[in-house]
Every structure is written in C-alpha cells, then in structure tokens.
C-alpha positions as CSV (number, residue, x, y, z in Angstrom):
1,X,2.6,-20.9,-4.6
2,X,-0.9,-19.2,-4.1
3,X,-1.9,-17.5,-1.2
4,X,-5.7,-15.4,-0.7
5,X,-4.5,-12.0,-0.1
6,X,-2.8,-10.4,-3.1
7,X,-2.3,-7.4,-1.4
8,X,-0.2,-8.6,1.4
9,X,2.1,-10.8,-0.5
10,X,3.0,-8.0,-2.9
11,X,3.8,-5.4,0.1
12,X,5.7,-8.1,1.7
13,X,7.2,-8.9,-1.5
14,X,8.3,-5.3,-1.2
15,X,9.5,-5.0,2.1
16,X,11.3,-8.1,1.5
17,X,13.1,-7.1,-1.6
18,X,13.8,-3.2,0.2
19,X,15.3,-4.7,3.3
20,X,17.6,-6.7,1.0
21,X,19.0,-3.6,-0.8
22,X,17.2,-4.9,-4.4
23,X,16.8,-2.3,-6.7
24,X,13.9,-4.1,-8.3
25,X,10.8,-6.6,-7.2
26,X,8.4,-8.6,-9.7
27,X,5.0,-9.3,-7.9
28,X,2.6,-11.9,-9.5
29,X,-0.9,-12.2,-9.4
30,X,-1.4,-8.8,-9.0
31,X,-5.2,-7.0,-8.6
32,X,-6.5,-3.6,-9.4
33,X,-6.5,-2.7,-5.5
34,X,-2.7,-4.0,-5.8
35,X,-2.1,-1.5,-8.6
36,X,-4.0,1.1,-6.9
37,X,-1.9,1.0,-3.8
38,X,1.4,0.6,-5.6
39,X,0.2,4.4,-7.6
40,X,-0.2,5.7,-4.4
41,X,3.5,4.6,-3.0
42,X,4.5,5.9,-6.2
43,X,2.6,9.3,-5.6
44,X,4.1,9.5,-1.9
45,X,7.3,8.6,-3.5
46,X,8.0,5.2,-1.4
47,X,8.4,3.3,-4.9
48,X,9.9,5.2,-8.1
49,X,7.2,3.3,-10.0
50,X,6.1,0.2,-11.3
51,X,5.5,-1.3,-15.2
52,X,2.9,-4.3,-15.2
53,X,3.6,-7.1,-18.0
54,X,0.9,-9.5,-19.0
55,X,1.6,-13.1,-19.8
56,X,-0.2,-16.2,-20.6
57,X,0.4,-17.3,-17.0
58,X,-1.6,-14.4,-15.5
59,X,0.1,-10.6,-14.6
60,X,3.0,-9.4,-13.0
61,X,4.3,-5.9,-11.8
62,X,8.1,-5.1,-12.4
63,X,8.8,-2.4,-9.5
64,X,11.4,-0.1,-9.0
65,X,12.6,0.1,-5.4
66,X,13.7,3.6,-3.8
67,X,15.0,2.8,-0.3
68,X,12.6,4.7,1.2
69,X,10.5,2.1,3.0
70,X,10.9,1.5,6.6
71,X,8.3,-1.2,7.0
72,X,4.9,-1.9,5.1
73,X,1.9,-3.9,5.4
74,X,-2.0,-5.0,5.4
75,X,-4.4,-3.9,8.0
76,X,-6.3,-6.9,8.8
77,X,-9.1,-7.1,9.5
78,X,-9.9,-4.4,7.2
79,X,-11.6,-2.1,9.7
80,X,-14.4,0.4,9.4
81,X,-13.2,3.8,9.8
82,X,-15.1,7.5,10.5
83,X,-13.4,10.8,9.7
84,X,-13.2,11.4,13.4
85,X,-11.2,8.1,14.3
86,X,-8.1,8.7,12.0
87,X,-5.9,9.4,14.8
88,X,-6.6,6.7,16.7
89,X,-5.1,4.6,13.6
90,X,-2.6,6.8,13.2
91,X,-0.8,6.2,16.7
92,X,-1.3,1.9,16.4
93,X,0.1,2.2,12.7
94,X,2.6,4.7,12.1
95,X,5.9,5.6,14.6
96,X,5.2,9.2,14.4
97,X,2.7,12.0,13.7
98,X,2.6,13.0,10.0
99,X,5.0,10.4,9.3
100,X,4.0,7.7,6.9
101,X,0.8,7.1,5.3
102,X,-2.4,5.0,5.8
103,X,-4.2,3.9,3.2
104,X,-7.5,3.6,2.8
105,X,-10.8,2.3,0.5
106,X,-13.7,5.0,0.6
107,X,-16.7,4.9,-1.8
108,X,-14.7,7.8,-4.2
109,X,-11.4,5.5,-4.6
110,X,-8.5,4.7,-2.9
111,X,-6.4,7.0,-1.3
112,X,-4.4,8.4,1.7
113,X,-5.6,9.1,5.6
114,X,-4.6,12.9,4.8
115,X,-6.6,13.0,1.4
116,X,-9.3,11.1,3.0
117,X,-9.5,14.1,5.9
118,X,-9.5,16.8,3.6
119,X,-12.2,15.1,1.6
120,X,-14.1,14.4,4.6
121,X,-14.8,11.1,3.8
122,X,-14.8,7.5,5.7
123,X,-13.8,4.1,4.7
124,X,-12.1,0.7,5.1
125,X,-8.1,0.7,6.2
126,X,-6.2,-1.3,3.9
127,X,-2.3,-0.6,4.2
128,X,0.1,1.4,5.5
129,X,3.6,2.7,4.5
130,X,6.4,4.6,6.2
C-alpha cells in the first residue's frame, strides 16, 4: 500500500512499532527528508540509529528503537515559521518547555527549533518528537 506522505507513514511507522515495545521498525519508500529527520532523532537520541538497504523494489530503513518516544508526528500543513514565532509552536506541539524537539526545513538544511534559534534562521515546520 502507497500513501503521498513519506514522512508521516515512517514516524507513524515508528510510533507504532515504539508503543508496541519492538526493538526494531523497517520503513519503505523512504526519502532524503525521511533520512534527514531520522539523523536528527538519532542526534537527539530518540532512535539509536538507522541502516538503509536498497533493493530492486525501491529502499527501506532498518531502525533501531530506544524507548524513548512518547509520541511523534507531521506538522501539516507545513507552516511558515519566523524566528520570533517558535514559541508559539512550541506550546501547540510539545507538553512542556524544553522538552522535545520541533523539527524544521530552513534554506541551510534541516534541523531542530533550538539550532534553528541559535542560527537565527526561519523555515517550514515539519515534525516533532518528544
């Protein structure tokens, strides 16, 4: 089965797999923004890490599940997003202050909400994690 958003069916895919106690996940059809998002749940330490395996039937990600995710998802629509409207993100996306991550697609790469502040740079919401 196909669905449009690659991105959402991996993190629920995830979330999934986490709240059933798996150790590991295989995602299909992955992307680069897929990939992307999975290094930085790796970096933040939500996933231990992933291996991707091409096949004749497309590419799939083998990852290794931590039990630290509480809940995960797409921000749809992807929204436009100044440096001075984090926190108002922050509060409809994550339970707590500094708790969890947002992240997000700016013109120098994906990364976190916090990077994204420090770098003083703007962008498109994609996920979140916590």
């Amino acid at each position: 089965m196909t669905l449009n958003d690659t991105l959402s069916n991996a993190l629920s895919h995830i979330l999934n797999c986490e709240r059933r106690g798996k150790k590991e996940c295989i995602v299909g059809n992955v992307s680069r923004v897929v990939k992307e998002v999975l290094t930085i749940m790796k970096k933040e330490k939500y996933i231990e890490g992933f291996e991707s395996t091409k096949t004749d039937r497309g590419e799939f990600v083998k990852i290794r599940l931590s039990g630290r995710i509480n809940k995960c998802g797409v921000i749809k629509p992807r929204f436009p997003i100044k440096t001075t409207d984090f926190e108002k993100y922050e509060k409809r996306y994550l339970p707590a202050k500094d708790f969890g991550v947002i992240i997000i697609s700016t013109p120098k790469g994906i990364m976190t909400h916090l990077e994204s502040i420090k770098r003083g740079l703007g962008g498109r919401l994609l996920a979140y994690c916590y």
